[in-house]
CHARMM-style PDB file with segment names, atoms N, HN, CA, C and O in Angstrom:
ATOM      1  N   UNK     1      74.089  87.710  84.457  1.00  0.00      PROA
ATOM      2  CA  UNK     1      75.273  88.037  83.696  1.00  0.00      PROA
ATOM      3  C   UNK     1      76.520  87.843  84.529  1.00  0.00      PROA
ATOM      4  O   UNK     1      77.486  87.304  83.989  1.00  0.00      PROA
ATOM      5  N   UNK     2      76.600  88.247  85.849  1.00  0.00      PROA
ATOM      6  HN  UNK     2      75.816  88.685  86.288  1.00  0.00      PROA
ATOM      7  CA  UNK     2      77.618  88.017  87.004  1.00  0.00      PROA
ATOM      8  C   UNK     2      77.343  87.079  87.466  1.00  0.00      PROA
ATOM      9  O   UNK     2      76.425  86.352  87.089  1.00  0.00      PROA
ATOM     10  N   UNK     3      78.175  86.859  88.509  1.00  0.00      PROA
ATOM     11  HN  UNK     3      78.922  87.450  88.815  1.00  0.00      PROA
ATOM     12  CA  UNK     3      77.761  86.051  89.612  1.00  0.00      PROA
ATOM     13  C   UNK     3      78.765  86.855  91.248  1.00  0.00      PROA
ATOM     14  O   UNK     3      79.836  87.406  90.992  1.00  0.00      PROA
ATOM     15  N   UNK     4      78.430  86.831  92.295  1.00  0.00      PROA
ATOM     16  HN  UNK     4      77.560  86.384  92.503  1.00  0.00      PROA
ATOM     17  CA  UNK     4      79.112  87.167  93.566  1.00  0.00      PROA
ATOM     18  C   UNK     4      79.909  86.717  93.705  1.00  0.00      PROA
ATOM     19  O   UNK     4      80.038  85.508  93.895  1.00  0.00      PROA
ATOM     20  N   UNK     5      81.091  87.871  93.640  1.00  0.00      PROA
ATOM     21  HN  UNK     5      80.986  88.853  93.485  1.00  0.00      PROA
ATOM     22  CA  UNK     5      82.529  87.511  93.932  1.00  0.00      PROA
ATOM     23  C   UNK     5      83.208  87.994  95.088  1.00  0.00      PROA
ATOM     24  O   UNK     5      83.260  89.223  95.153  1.00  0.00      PROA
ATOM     25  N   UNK     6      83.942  87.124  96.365  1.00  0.00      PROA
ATOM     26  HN  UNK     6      83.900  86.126  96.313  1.00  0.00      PROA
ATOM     27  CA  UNK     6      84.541  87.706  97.009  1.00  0.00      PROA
ATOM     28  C   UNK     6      86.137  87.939  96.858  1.00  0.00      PROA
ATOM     29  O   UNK     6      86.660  88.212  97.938  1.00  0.00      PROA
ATOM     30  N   UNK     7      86.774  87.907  96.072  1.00  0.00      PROA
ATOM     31  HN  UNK     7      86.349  87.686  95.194  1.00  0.00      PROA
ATOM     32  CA  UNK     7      88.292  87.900  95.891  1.00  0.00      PROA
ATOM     33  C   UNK     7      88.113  89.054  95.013  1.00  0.00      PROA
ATOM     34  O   UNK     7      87.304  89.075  94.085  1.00  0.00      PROA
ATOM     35  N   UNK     8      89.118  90.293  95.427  1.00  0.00      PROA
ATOM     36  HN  UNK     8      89.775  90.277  96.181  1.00  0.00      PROA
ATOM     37  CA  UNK     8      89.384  91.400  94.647  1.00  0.00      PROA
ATOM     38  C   UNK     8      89.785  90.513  93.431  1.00  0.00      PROA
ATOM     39  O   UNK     8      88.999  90.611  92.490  1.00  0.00      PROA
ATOM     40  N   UNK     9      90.586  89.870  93.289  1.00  0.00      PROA
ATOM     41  HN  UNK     9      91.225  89.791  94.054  1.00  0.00      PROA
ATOM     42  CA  UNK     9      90.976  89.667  91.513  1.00  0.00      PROA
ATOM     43  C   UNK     9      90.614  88.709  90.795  1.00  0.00      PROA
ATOM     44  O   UNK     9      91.078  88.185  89.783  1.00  0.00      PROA
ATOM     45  N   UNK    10      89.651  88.516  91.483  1.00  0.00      PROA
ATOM     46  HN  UNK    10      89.273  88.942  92.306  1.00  0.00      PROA
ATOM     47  CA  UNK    10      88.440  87.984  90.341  1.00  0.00      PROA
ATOM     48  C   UNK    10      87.480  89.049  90.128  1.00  0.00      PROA
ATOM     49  O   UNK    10      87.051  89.084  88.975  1.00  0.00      PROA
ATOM     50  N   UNK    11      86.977  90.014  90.999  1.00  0.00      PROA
ATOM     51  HN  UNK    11      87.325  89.985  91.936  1.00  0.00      PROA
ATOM     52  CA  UNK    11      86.258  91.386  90.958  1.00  0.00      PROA
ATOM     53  C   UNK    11      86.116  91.771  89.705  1.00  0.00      PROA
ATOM     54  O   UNK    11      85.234  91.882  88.854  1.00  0.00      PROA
ATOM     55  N   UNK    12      87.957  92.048  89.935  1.00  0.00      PROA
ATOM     56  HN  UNK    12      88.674  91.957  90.627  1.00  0.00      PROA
ATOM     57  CA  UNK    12      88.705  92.867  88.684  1.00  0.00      PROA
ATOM     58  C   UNK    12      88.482  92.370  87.150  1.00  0.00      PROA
ATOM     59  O   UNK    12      88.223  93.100  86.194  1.00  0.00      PROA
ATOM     60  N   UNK    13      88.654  90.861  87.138  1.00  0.00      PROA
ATOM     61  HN  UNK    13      88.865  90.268  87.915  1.00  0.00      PROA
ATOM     62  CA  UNK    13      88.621  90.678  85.836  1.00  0.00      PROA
ATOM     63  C   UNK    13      86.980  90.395  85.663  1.00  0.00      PROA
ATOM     64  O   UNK    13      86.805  89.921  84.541  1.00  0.00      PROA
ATOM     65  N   UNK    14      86.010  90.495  86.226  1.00  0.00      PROA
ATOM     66  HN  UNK    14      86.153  90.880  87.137  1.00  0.00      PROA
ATOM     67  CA  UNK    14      85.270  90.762  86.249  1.00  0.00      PROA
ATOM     68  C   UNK    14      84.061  92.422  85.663  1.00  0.00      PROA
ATOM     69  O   UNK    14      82.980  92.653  85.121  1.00  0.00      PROA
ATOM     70  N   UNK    15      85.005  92.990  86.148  1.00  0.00      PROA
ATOM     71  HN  UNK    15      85.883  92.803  86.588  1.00  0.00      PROA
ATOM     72  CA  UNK    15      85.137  94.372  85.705  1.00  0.00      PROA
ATOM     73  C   UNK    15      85.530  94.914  84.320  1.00  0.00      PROA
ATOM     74  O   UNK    15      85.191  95.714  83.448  1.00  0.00      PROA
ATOM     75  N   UNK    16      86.527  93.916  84.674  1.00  0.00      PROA
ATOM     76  HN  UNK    16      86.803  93.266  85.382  1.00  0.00      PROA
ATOM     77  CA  UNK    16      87.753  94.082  83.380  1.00  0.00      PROA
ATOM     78  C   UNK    16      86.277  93.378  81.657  1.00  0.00      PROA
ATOM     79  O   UNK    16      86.085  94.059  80.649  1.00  0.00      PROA
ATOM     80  N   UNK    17      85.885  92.589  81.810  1.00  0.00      PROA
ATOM     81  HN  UNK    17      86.041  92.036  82.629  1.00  0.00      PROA
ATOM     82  CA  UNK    17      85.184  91.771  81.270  1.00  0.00      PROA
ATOM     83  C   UNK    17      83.547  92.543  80.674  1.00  0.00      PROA
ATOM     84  O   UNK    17      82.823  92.397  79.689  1.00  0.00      PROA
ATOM     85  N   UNK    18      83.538  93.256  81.722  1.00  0.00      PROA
ATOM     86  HN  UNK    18      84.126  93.374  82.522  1.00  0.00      PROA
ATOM     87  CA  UNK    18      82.112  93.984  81.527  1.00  0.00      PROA
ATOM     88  C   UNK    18      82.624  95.019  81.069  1.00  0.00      PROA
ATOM     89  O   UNK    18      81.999  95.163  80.019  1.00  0.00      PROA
ATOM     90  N   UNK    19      83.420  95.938  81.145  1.00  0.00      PROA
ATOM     91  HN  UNK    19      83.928  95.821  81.998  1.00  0.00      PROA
ATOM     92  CA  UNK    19      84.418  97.247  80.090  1.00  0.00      PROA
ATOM     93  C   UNK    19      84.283  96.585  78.804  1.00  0.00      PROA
ATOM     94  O   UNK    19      83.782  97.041  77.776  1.00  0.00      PROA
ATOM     95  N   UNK    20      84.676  95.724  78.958  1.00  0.00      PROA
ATOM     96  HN  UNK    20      85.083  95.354  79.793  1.00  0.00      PROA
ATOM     97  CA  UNK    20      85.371  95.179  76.683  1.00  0.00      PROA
ATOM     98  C   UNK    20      83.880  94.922  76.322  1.00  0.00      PROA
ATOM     99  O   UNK    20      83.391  95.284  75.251  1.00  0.00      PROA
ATOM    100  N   UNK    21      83.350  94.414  77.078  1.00  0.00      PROA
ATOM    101  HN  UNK    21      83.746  94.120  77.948  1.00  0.00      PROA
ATOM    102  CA  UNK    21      81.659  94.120  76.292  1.00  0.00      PROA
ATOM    103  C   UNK    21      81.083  95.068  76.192  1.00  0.00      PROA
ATOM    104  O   UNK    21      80.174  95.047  75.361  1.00  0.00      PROA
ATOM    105  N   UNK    22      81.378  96.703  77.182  1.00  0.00      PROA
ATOM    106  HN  UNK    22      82.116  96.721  77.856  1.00  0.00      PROA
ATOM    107  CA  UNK    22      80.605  97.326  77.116  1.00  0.00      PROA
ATOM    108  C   UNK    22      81.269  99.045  75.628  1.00  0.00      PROA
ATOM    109  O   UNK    22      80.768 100.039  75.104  1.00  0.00      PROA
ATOM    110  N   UNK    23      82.438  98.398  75.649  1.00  0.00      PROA
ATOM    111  HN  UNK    23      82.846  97.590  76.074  1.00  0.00      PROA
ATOM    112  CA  UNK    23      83.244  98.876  74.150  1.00  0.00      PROA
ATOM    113  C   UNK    23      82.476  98.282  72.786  1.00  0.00      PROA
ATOM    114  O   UNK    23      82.288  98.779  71.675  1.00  0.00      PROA
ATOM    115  N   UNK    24      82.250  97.465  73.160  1.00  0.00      PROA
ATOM    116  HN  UNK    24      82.402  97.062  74.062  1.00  0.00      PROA
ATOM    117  CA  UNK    24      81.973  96.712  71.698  1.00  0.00      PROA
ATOM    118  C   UNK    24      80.117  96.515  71.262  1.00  0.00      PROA
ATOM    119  O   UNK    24      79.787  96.270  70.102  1.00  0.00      PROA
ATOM    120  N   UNK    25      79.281  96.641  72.174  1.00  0.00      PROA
ATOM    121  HN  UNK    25      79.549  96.839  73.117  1.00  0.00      PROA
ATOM    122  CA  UNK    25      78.225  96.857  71.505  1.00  0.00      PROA
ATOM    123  C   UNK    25      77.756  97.790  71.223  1.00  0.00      PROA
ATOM    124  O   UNK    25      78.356  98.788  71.623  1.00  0.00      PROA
ATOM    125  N   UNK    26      77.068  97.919  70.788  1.00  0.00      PROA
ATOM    126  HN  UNK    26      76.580  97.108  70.464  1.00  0.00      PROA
ATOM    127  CA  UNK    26      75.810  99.027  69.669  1.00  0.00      PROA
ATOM    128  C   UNK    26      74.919  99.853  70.358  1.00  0.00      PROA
ATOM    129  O   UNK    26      75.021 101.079  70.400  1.00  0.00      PROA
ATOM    130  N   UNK    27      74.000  99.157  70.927  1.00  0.00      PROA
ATOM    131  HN  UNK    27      73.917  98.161  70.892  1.00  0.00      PROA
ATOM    132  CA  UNK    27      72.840  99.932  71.722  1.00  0.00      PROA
ATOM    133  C   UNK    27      72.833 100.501  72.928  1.00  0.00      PROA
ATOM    134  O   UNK    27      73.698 100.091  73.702  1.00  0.00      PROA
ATOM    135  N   UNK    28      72.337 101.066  73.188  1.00  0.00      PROA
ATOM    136  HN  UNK    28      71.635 101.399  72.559  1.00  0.00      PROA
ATOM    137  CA  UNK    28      72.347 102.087  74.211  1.00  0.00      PROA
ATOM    138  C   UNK    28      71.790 101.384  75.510  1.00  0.00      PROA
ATOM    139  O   UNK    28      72.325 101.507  76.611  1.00  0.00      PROA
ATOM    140  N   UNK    29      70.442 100.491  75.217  1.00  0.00      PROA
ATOM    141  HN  UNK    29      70.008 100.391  74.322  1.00  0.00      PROA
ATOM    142  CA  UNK    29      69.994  99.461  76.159  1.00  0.00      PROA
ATOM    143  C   UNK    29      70.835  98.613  76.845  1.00  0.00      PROA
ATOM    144  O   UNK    29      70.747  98.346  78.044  1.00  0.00      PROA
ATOM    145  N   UNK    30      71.988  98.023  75.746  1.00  0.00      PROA
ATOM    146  HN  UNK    30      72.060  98.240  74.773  1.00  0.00      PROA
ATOM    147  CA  UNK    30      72.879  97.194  75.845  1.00  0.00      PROA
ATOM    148  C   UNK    30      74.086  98.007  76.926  1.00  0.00      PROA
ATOM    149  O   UNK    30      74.421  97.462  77.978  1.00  0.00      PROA
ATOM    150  N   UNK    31      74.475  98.924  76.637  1.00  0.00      PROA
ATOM    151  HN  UNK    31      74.203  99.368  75.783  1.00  0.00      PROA
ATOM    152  CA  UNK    31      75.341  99.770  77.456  1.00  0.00      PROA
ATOM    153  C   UNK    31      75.251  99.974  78.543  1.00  0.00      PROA
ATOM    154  O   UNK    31      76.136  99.698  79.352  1.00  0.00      PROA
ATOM    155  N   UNK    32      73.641 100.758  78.963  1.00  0.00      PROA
ATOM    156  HN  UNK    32      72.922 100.982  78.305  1.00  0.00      PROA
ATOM    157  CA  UNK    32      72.990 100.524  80.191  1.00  0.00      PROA
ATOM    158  C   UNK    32      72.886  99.130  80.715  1.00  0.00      PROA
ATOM    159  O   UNK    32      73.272  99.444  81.841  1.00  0.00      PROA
ATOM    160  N   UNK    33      72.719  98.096  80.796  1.00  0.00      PROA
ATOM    161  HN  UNK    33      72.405  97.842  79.881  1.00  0.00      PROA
ATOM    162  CA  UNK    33      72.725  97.271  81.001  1.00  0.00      PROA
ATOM    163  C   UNK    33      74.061  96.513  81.830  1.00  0.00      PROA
ATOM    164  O   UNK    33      74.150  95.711  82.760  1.00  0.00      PROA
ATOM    165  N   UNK    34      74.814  97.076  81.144  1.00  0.00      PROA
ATOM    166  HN  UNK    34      74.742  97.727  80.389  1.00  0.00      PROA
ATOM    167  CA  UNK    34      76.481  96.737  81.480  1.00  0.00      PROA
ATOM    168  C   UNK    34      76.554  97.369  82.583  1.00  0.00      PROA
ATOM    169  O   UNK    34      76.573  96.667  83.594  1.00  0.00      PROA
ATOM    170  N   UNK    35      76.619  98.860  82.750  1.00  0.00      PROA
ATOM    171  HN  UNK    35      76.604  99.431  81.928  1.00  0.00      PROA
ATOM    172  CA  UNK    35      76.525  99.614  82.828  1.00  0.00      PROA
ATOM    173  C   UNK    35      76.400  99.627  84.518  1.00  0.00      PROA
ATOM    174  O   UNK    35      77.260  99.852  85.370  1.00  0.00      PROA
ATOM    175  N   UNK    36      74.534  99.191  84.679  1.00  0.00      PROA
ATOM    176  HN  UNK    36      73.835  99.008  83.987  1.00  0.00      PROA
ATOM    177  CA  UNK    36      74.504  98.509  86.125  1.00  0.00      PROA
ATOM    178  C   UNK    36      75.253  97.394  86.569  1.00  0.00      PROA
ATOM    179  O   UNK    36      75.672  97.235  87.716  1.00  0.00      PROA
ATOM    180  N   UNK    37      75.435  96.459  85.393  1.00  0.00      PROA
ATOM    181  HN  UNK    37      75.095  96.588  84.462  1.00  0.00      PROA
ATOM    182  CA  UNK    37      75.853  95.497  86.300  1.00  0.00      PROA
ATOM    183  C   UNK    37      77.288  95.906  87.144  1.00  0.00      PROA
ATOM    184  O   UNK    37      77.538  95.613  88.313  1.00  0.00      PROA
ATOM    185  N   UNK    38      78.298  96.802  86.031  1.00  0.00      PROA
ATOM    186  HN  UNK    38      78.094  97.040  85.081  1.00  0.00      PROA
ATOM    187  CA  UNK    38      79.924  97.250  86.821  1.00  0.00      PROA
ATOM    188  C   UNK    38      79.342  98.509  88.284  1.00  0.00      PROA
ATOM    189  O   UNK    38      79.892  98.761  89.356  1.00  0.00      PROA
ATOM    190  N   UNK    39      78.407  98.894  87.845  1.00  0.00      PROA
ATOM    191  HN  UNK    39      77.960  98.689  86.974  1.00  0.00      PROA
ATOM    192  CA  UNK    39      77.627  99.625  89.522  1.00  0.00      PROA
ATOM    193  C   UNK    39      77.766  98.868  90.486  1.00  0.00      PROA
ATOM    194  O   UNK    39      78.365  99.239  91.496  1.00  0.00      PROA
ATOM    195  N   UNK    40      76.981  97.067  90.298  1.00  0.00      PROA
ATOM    196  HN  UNK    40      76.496  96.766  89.478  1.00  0.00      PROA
ATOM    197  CA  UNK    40      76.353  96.359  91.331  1.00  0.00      PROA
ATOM    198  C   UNK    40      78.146  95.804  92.053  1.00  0.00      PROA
ATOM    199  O   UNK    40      78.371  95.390  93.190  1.00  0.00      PROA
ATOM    200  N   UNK    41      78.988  95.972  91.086  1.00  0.00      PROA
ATOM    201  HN  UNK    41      78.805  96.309  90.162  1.00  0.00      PROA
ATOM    202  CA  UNK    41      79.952  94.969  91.304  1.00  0.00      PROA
ATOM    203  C   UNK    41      80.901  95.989  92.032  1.00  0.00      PROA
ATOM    204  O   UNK    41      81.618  95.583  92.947  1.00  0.00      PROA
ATOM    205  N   UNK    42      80.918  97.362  91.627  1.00  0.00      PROA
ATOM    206  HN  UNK    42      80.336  97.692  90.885  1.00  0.00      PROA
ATOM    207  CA  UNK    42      81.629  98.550  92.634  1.00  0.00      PROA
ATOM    208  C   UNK    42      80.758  98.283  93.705  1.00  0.00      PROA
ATOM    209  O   UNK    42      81.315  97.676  94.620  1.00  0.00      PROA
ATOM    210  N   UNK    43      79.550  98.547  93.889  1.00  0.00      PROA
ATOM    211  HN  UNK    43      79.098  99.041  93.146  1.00  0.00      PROA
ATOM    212  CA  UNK    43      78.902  98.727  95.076  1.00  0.00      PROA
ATOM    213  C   UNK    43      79.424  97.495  96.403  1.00  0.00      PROA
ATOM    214  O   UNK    43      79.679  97.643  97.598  1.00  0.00      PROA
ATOM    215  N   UNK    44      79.418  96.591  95.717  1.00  0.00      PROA
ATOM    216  HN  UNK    44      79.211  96.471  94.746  1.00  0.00      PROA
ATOM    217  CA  UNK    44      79.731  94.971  96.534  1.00  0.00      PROA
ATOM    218  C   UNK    44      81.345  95.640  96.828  1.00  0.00      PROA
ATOM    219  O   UNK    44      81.468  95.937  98.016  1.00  0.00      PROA
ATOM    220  N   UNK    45      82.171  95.833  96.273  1.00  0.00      PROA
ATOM    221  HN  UNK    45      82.070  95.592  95.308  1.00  0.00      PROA
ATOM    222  CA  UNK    45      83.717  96.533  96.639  1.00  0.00      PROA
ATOM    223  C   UNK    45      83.451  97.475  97.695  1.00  0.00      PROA
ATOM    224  O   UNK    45      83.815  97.265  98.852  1.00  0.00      PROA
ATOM    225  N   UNK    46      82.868  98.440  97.356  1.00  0.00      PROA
ATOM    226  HN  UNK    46      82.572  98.611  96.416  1.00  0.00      PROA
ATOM    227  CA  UNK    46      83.137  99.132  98.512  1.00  0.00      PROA
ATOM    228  C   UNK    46      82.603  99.195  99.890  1.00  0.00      PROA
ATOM    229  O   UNK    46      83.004  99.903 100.813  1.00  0.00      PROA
ATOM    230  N   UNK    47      81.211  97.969  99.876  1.00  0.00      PROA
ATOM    231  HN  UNK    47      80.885  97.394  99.127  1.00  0.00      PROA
ATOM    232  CA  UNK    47      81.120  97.581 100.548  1.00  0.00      PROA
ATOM    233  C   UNK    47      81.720  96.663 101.686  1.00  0.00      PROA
ATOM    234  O   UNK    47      81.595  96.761 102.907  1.00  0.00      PROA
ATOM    235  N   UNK    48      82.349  95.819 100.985  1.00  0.00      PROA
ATOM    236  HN  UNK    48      82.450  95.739  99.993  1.00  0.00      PROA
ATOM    237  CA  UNK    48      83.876  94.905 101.237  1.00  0.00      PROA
ATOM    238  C   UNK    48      84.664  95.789 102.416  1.00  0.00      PROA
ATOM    239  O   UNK    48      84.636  95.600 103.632  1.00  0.00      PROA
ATOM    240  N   UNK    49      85.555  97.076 101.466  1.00  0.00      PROA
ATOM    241  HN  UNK    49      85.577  97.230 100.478  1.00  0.00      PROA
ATOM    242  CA  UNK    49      85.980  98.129 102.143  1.00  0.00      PROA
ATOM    243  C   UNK    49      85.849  98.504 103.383  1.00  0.00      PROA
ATOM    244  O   UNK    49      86.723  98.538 104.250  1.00  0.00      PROA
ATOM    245  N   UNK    50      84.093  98.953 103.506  1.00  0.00      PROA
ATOM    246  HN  UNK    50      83.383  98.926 102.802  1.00  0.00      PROA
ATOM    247  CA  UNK    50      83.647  99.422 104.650  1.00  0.00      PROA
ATOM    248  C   UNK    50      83.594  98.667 105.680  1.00  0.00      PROA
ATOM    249  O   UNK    50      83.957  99.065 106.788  1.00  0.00      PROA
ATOM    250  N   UNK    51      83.175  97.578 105.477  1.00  0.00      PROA
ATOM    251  HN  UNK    51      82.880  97.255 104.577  1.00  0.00      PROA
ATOM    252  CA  UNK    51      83.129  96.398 106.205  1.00  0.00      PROA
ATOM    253  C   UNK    51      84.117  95.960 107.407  1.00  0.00      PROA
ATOM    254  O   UNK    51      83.955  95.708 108.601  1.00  0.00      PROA
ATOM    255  N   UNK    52      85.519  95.999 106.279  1.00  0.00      PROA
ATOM    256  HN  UNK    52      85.650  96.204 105.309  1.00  0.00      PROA
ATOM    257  CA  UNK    52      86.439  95.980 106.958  1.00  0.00      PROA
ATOM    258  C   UNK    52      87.299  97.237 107.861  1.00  0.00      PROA
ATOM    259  O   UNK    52      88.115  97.128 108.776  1.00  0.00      PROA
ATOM    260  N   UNK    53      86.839  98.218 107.305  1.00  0.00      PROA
ATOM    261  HN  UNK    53      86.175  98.306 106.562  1.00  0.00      PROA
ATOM    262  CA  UNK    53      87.440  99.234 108.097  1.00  0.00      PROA
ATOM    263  C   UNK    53      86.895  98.902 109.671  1.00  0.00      PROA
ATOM    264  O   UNK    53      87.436  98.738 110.765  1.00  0.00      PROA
ATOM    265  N   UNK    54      85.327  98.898 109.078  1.00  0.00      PROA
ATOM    266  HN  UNK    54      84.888  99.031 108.189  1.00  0.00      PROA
ATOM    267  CA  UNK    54      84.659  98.710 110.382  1.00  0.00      PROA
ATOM    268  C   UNK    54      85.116  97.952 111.569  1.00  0.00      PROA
ATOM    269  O   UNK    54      84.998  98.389 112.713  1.00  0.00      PROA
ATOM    270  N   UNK    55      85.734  96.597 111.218  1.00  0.00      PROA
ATOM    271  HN  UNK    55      85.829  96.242 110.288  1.00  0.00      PROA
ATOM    272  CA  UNK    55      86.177  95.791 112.440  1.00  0.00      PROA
ATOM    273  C   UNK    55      87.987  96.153 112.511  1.00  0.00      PROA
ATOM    274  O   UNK    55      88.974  95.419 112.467  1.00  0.00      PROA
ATOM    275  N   UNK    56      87.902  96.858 112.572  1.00  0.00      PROA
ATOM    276  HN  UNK    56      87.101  97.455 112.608  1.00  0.00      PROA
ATOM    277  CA  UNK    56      89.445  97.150 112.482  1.00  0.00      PROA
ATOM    278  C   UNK    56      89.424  98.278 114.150  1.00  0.00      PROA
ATOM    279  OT1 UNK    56      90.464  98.794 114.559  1.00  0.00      PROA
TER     280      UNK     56
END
C-alpha cells in the first residue's frame, strides 16, 4: 500500500493520504489495516528523529 519514504513531506502527504482513506471506508478490517500502515510510517519518523539526534 506504501512504499519507504525518506523526505518528511512526502511522509506527510503520505499520512495525509492514509487519514482520507481511512475516513471514508466501512469496515473495521479496512480501518485496521490503514491503521498499521500510518503506525509503520510514524514508526520510520521517529526513527529518522532518533537517528539523528544520535549523531549530533
Amino acid at each position: 500500500m506504501t512504499s519507504t519514504t525518506t523526505s518528511s513531506g512526502s511522509g506527510d502527504d503520505e499520512v495525509r493520504q492514509l487519514y482520507e482513506q481511512y475516513q471514508v471506508v466501512e469496515s473495521d478490517a479496512e480501518r485496521h489495516e490503514i491503521a498499521l500502515e500510518m503506525g509503520k510510517l510514524d514508526g520510520r519518523r521517529h526513527a529518522e528523529i532518533y537517528a539523528a539526534l544520535e549523531d549530533e
